[in-house]
LUMTORLO-431450 format. One record per residue (C-alpha): residue in one letter; x, y, z. Coordinates in steps of 0.25 Angstrom, whole numbers, plus 5000, padded with zeros to 4 digits. Layout:
residues N
aXYZ ...
This chain:
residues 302
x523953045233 x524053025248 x524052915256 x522452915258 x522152945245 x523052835239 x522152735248 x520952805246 x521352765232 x521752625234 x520552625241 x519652675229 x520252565219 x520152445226 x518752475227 x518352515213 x519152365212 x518252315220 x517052385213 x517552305200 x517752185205 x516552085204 x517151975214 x516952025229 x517951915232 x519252005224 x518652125229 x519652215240 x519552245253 x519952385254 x519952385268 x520552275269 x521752325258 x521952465266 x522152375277 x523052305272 x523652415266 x523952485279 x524352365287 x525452345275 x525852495281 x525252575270 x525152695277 x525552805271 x525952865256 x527352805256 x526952655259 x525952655247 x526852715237 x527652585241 x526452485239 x526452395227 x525352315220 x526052165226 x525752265239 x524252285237 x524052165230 x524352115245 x523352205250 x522352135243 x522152205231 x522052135215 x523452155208 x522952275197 x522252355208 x523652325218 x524352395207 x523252525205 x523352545220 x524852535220 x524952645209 x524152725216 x524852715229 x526252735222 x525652875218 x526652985223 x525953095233 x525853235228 x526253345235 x524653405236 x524553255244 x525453285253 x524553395259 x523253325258 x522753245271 x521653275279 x520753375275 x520853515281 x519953535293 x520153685300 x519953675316 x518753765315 x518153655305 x518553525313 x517853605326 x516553595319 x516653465314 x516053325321 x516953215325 x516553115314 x516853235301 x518153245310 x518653115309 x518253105294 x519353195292 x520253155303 x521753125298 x522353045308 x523753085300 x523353225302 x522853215319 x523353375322 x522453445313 x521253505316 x520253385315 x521253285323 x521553375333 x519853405336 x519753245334 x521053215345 x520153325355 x518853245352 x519453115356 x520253165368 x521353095363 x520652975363 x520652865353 x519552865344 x520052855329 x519652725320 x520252675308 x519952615296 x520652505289 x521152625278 x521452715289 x520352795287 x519752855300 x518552765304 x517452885306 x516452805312 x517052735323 x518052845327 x516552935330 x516152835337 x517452825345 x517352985347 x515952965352 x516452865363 x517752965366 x516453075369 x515752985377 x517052965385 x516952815384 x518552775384 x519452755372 x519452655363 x520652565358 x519952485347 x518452475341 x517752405332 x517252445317 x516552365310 x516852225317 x518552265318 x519152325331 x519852465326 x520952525333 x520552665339 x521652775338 x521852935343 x521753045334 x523253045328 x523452895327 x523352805315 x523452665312 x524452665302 x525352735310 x526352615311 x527852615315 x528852495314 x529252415326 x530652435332 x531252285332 x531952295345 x531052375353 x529652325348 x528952405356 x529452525349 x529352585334 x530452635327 x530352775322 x529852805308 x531252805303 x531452665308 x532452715321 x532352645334 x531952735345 x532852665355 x534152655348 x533952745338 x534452675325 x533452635314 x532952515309 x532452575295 x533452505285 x533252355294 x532252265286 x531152205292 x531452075294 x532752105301 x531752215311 x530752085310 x531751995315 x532252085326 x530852115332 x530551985333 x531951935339 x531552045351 x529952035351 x529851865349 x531151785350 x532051855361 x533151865354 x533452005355 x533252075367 x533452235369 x533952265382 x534552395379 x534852485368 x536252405364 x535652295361 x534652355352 x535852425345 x536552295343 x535252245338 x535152355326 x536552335325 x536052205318 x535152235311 x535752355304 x537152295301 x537152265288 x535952255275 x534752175272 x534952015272 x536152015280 x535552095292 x534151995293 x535051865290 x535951905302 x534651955310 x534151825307 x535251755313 x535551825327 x534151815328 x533551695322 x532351655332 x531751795326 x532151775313 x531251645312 x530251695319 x530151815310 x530051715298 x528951625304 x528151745306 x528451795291 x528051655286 x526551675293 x526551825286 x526751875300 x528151945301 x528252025313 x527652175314 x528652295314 x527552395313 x526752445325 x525652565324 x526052705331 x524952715340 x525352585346 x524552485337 x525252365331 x525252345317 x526052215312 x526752265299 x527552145290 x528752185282 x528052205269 x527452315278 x528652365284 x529352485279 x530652445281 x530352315274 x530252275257 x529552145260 x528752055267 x527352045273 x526452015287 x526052085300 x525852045312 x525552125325 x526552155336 
């Protein structure tokens, strides 16, 4: 199963839960699940496989259904999977269809074939893509914005669907695209495989309080300020000279103004964020969410 089919399915048996279940009050939001599921950065294939029940039992879903769901998403992807994504649409075909059937097989993991390159032309590079909690494209509202894009009224940044500001994005861009936040220049993300793009040494194997306790020494307390490239090497020096508790219970030390402040904020279930979207959205991720981490939980938005 993919990605989308494993939520498709997800999707599918919380609602004949639903159907079952007599008292409104136990019923499940799936939106509000998928949305949940997403923030937590269930995103892609990989990061369900490595969902437990305890996981979606947070989410909001009843024990014994946690566990179903968790089965499913452990399922391993077939090698006919692999190939199977957006249907096939020939260039001749995507010519002679309208905007809304093109944005009801739009892909936004697939924007270079056929029907996003016709939908990038049509929007003129504008912004006119809405999303649904599930990350599913919001056909409605997206028409509406291309009706607007021919009328030549400006670009939108956000709209409202159904009482809810949405964020609008260009043809290619996705909110689930999400890269983690670079401790010492915060302004930057880190590359996929966790390297710093200024001094080009990875943070991959540091654990998340330590990165935690780092951004926060640079972004609220002052205590580490980055006035050229060696002090940010002397900085990774730190934190990659030595294992586990050793490293965060000297971290903690050099830098204690942080290190307290990064345990208020993760006694109000609001540790700082280390993840920020790719097309410049911010997305607070907590360490229960963080790649890099095997514990912990909270978001907040930097």
């Amino acid at each position: 199963m993919t990605y989308r089919q494993k939520r498709d399915a997800a999707k599918r048996a919380i609602g004949a839960y639903n159907k079952k279940q007599t008292d409104e009050a136990k019923q499940v939001d799936i939106e509000a699940f998928v949305q949940a599921l997403v923030d937590a950065g269930g995103t892609d294939d990989a990061s369900l496989q490595d969902c437990s029940f305890e996981d979606l039992e947070e989410f909001g879903l009843p024990k014994l259904l946690a566990k179903k769901v968790a089965k499913t998403f452990r399922e391993k992807k077939k090698k006919k999977d692999e190939d199977e994504g957006a249907p096939y649409v020939s260039g001749k075909k995507a010519k002679r269809m309208s905007i809304k059937q093109l944005l009801r097989v739009y892909d936004p993991r697939e924007p270079d074939n056929e029907v996003g390159k016709l939908l990038g032309q049509k929007s003129q590079g504008k912004a006119c893509i809405v999303f649904t909690n599930s990350g599913e494209v919001n056909v409605a509202a997206s028409h509406s914005l291309f009706a607007e894009i021919r009328e030549h009224y400006p670009e939108r940044d956000t709209i409202t669907v159904d009482g809810k500001p949405r964020k609008v994005y260009k043809i290619g861009q996705r909110p689930d695209q999400l890269g983690n936040v670079n401790p010492l220049y915060p302004r930057e993300l880190l590359y996929p495989d966790g390297t710093c793009g200024q001094t080009n040494r990875s943070w991959s194997a540091v654990p998340y309080e330590v990165r935690a306790i780092i951004f926060l020494a640079v972004t609220e307390t002052n205590e580490i300020s980055i006035s050229g490239i060696s002090d940010a090497h002397g900085i990774l020096d730190l934190v990659v000279s030595g294992a586990g508790e050793a490293v965060e219970t000297k971290i903690r030390q050099r830098f204690s103004k942080a290190s307290v402040r990064f345990d208020e904020l993760k006694g109000l279930g609001n540790p700082p964020s280390l993840k920020r979207g790719l097309n410049g959205t911010g997305i607070g991720i907590g360490p229960k969410n963080d790649p890099f981490s095997p514990g912990g939980s909270g978001h907040t938005s930097y």
